[in-house]
N, C-alpha and C positions, 0 to 999 in steps of 0.2 A: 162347489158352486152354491149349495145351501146356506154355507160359513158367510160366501162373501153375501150374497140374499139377505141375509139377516143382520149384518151389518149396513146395508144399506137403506134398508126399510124404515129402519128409524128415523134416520135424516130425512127421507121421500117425505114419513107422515108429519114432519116440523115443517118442511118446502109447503104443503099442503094448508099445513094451518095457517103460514104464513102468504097464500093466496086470497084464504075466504078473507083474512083481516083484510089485506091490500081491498080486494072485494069492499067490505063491508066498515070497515072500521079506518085505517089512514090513508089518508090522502097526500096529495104533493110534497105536499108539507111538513105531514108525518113521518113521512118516508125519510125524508131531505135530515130532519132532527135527527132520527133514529139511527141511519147511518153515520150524520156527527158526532154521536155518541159513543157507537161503537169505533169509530176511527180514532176518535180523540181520550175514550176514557178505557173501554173495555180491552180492546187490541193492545193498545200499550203495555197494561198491567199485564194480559199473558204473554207480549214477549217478552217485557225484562223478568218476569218470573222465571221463564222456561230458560231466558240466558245466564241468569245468576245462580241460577241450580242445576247448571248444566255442568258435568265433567268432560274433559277432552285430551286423550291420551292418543300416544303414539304409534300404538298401533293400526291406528286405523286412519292413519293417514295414505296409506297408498287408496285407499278403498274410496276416501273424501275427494282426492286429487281426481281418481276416473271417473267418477260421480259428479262432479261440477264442471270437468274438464268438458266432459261428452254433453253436458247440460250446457253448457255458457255455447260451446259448439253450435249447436242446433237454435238455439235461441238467436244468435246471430244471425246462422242462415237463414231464419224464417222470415224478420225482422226485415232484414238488408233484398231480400227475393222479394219481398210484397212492398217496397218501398222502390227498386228499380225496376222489377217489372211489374204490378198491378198499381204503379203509382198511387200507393196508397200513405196517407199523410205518417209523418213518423212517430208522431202518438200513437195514432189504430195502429200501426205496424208492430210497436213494441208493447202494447196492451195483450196483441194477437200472439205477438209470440211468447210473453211471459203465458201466457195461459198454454200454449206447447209445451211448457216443461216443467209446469208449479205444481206438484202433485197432491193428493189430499193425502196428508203423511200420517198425519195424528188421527182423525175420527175413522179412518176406513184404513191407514196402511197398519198401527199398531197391534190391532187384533186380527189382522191376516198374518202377517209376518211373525209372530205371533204362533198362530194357529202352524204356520206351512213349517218354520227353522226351529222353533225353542225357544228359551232365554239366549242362546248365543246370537242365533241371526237377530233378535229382537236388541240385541247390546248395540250392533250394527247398523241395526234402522235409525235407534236414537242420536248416534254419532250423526247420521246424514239431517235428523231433524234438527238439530241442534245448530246446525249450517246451512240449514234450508233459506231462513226468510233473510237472513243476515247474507247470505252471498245474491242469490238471485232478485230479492225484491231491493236490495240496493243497486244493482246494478243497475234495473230498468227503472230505479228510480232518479238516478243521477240523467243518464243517457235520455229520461223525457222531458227534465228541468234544463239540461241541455240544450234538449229542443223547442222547447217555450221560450228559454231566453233569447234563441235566436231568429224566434220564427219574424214573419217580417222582414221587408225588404229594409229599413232604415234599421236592422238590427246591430248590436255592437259589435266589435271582432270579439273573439274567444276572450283575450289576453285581458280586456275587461272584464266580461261576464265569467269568467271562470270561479274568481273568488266569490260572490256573490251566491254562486249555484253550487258552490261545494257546501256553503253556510246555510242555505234552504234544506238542504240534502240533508245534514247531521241534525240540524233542528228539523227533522220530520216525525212527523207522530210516529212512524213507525222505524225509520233509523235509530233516534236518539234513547227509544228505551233497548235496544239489541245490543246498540253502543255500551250504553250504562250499564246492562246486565252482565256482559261481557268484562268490562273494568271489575265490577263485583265478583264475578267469580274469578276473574282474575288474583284479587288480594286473599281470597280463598275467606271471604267472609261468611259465617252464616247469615241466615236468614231470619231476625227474631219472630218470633209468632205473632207479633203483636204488629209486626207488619204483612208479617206470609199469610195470614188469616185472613184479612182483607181485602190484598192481591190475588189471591186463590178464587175468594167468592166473586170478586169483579171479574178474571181472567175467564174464569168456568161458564160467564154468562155469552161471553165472545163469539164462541160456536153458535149456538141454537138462535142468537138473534142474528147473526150473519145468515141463516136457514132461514128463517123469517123474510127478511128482507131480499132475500133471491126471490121467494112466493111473492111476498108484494112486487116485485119487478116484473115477474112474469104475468102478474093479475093487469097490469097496464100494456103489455105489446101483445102484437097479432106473432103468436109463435110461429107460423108458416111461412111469416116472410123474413127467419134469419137460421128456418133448419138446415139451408143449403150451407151457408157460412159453419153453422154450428156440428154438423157432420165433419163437415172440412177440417175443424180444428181437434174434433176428436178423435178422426183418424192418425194424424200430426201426433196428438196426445201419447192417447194410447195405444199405439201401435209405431207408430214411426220412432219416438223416444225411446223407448226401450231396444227397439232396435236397434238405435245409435248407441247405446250406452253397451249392450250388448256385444257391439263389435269392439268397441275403444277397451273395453272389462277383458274379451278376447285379448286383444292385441298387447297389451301391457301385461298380460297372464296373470291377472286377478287372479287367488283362492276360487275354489269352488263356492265355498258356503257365502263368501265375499262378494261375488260375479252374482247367484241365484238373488242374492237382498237386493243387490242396485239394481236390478234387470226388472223383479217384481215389484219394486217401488215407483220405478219408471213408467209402468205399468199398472200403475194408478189414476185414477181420474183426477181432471183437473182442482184444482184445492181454492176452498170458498176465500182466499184472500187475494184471489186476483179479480173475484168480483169484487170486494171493496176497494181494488188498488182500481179498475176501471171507475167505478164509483166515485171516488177523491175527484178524478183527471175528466171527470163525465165524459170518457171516449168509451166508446162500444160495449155502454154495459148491458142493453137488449143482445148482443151475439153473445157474448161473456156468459150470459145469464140462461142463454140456450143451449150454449156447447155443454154450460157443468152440467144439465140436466142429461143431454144426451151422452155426453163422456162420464156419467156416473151407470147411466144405463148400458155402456158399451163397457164397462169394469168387467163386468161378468163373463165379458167371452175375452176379452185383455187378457187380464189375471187368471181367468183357467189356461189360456195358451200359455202364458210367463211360465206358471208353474208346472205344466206341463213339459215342456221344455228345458229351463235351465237345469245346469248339471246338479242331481243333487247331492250333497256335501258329502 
């Protein structure tokens, strides 16, 4: 519990700093730049960095399959349940339910996972990070362009809009550098320094201003009136997701040591890119912006039950 405390503290005291400024220093306006910035310049560089220097081997594809299988599962049900029965529009529906299963993999799952398996569980985590934003934030990002192209009653049938929204989709600030990183490490090129240098110090700034800009967000809403929502989705989080992945990891008789990494990576708080993914789409990024607060604060008693629990290796 200390391990994960002290992993988490760090980001609290940027979330913090990133209030007074919201407070003190930017406004609407600021805000609005600073997240174009990070959507369009910083995010890109660290995904196609992390996809072009990414390896992906075959062992670990039973692990990848239960891991996205049980993830696309629950994202759907959450999605499609707040959409037929709380008739709620299908943007917030698929904003709410990517933040149900986007976990924070890299600043909080690396150094627990880490901490709890070794290098081996840790070989494990990376395979799932490596196919994190490329499976699930394309999903929800096709399935909302989708849903833009069709919203409206004078809207066109599919059989128009389809090419149209498959071609937004790949040209997305955040599709097309996953895309491109992926063709690269596909040709098995290196990386010259003279580009990885640059992409390293742009990608490294990604995190801590996405922390930033949570604080500035929260320095503008009344936090009381979306902790009912924001409970809601981190129980979902953390707690309901692991549990899905948990049975599906059961049921397909995942490894031990296989089963303990995707069960306590599911059981991770929600991960700072679905508030910029709510941010782009400006749906629910006040809930967004309250669930990661409290689904980072709810890690502590998640991740001690995950590890408490799963079998270990």
């Amino acid at each position: 519990m200390l391990a994960i405390i002290s992993v988490i503290l760090p980001a609290a005291i940027i979330v913090i700093a990133g209030y007074v400024a919201g407070k003190r220093v930017l406004d609407a306006a600021g805000v609005k730049a600073l997240s174009d910035l990070v959507y369009f310049l910083f995010l890109p560089c660290l995904l196609f960095r992390s996809m072009a220097t990414a390896s992906f081997g075959g062992s670990d594809a039973k692990l990848l399959a239960t891991y996205y299988g049980a993830s696309l599962l629950w994202f759907f049900a959450v999605a499609l349940f707040l959409k037929l029965r709380k008739s709620a529009a299908t943007p917030a529906a698929i904003v709410f339910a990517l933040g149900a299963v986007f976990s924070n993999t890299v600043q909080l799952g690396i150094p627990i996972i880490k901490l709890a398996f070794g290098d081996d569980g840790l070989k494990m985590h990376l395979s799932i990070i490596a196919m994190h934003t490329l499976v699930l934030l394309t999903v929800g990002t096709i399935w909302l362009e989708l849903s833009q192209a069709h919203a409206g009653d004078d809207a066109p049938p599919l059989s128009q809009t389809i090419g149209p929204v498959i071609k937004s989709a790949v040209l997305h600030p955040v599709i097309l550098p996953i895309v491109a990183g992926l063709l690269w490490s596909a040709a098995a090129l290196p990386l010259p320094g003279w580009i990885d240098q640059p992409l390293g110090f742009l990608a490294s700034a990604a995190g801590p201003i996405m922390l930033v800009l949570m604080g500035a967000q929260l320095s503008t809403m009344r936090l009381a009136e979306h902790l009912r929502d924001a409970f809601t989705l981190s129980v979902l989080k953390n707690f309901a997701h692991p549990a899905i992945v948990a049975l599906v990891s059961w049921a397909v008789g995942l490894p031990p040591l296989a089963m303990a990494v995707a069960v306590t990576c599911a059981s991770l708080p929600i991960g700072n890119n679905v508030f910029m993914f709510a941010q782009r789409y400006r749906t629910e990024e006040n809930t967004i912006t309250a669930a990661t607060a409290v689904s980072s604060l709810a890690a502590i008693a998640s991740l001690t039950l995950a590890l408490a629990l799963v079998p270990r290796p």
